[in-house]
C-alpha positions in Angstrom: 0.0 0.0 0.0 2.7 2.6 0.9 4.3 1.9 -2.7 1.0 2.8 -4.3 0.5 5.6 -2.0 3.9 7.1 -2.8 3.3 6.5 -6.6 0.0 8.2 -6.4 1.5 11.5 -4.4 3.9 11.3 -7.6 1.2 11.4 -9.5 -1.1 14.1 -8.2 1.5 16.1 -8.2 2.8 15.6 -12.0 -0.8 16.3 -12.9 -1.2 19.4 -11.0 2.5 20.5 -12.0 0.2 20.5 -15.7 -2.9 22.1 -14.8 -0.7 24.9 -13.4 2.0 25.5 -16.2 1.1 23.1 -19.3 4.3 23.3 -20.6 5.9 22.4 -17.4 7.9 19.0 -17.6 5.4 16.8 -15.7 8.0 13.4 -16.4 10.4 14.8 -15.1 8.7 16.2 -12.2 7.4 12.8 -11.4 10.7 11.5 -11.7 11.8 13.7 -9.3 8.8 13.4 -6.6 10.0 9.3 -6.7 13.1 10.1 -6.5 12.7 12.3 -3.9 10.5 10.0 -1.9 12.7 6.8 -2.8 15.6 8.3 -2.4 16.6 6.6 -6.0 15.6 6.9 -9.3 15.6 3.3 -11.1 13.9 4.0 -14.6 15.3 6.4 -17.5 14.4 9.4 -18.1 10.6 10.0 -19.6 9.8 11.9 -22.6 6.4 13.7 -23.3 7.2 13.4 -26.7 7.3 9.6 -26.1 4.0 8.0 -27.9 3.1 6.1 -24.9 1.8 9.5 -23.7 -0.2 10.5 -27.2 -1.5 6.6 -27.5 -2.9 6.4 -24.0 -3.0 9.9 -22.6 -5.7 8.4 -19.6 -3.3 5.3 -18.6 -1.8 7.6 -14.9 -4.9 8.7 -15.1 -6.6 5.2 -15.0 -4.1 3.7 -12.1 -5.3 6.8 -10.0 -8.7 6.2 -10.3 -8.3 2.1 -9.4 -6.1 2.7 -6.7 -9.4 4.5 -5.6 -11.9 1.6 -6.5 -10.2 -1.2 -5.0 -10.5 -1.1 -1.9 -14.1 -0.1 -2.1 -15.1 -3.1 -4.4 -12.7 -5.1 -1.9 -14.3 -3.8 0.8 -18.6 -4.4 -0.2 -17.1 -8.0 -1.2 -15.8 -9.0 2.4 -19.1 -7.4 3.5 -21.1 -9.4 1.3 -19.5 -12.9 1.0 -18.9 -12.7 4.7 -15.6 -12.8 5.5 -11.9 -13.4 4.2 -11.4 -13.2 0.4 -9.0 -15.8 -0.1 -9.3 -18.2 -0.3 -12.5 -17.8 -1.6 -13.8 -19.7 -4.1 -17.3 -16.9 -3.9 -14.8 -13.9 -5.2 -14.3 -14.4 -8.5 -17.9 -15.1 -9.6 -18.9 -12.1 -7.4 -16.3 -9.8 -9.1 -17.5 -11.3 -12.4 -21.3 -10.6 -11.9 -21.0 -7.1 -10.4 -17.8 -5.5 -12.0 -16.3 -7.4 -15.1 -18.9 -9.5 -17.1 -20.5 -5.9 -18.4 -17.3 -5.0 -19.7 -17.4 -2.1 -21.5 -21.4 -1.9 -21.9 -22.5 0.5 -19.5 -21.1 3.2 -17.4 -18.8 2.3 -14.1 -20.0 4.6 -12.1 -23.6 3.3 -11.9 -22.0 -0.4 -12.1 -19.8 0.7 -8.9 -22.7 1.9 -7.0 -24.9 -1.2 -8.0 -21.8 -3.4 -7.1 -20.9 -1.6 -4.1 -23.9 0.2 -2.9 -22.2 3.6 -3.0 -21.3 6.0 -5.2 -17.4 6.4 -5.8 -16.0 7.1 -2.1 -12.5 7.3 -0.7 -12.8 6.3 2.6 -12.3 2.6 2.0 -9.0 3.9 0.3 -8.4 6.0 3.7 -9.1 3.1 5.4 -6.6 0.5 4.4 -4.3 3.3 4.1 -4.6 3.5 7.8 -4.7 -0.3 8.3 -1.2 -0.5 6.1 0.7 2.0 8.5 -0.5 1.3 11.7 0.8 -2.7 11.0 3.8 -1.3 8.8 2.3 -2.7 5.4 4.1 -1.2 2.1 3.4 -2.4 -1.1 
């Protein structure tokens, strides 16, 4: 959890490093923030005029946004199979039914509520945050 907690600051503040100066080096701002926080930097240097960043301009945008769902859909299915999630044979046909057999179809959001019984909410991300310090979790 800590990783993807540190990962997501990097993130957040990349993308508001480009809603405040557009033409601000957000890689490289991100790079540093790791860095920073990690006290290493163990990938090469990004590029904005990489393709990876014109071919899939939401993928950052799609690893913050599940490191927000998960623990919501994790959460609602502990609450409604009853109990530990593995190993549970009940998780992957409940995660099937209410999250991946519409695939593409319809809209997440109403899916997430249907699935979950609340609209998109970060407390269960708050919550295991908490969870992962107070034991010492990272990763």
């Amino acid at each position: 959890m800590a990783t993807r907690l540190v990962e997501l600051v990097a993130i957040v503040k990349g993308e508001l490093a480009l809603y405040r100066n557009p033409r601000a080096d957000v890689g490289g701002i991100l790079d540093r923030t790791l860095n920073g926080i990690m006290g290493f930097d163990a990938y090469a240097p990004r590029s904005w005029v990489d393709g990876f960043y014109l071919d899939t301009p939401l993928y950052n945008k799609s690893y913050l946004l599940a490191t927000f769902l998960a623990p919501q859909i994790l959460q609602a299915a502990v609450r409604d199979l009853g109990g530990a999630l593995w190993p549970n044979p009940k998780v992957g046909p409940w995660l099937t039914e209410r999250m991946l057999a519409p695939g593409a179809v319809d809209d997440w959001i109403p899916r997430l509520q249907r699935a979950t019984g609340h609209a998109l909410d970060s407390g269960p991300f708050f919550d295991e945050t908490e969870l992962a310090i107070s034991e010492g979790r990272s990763g």
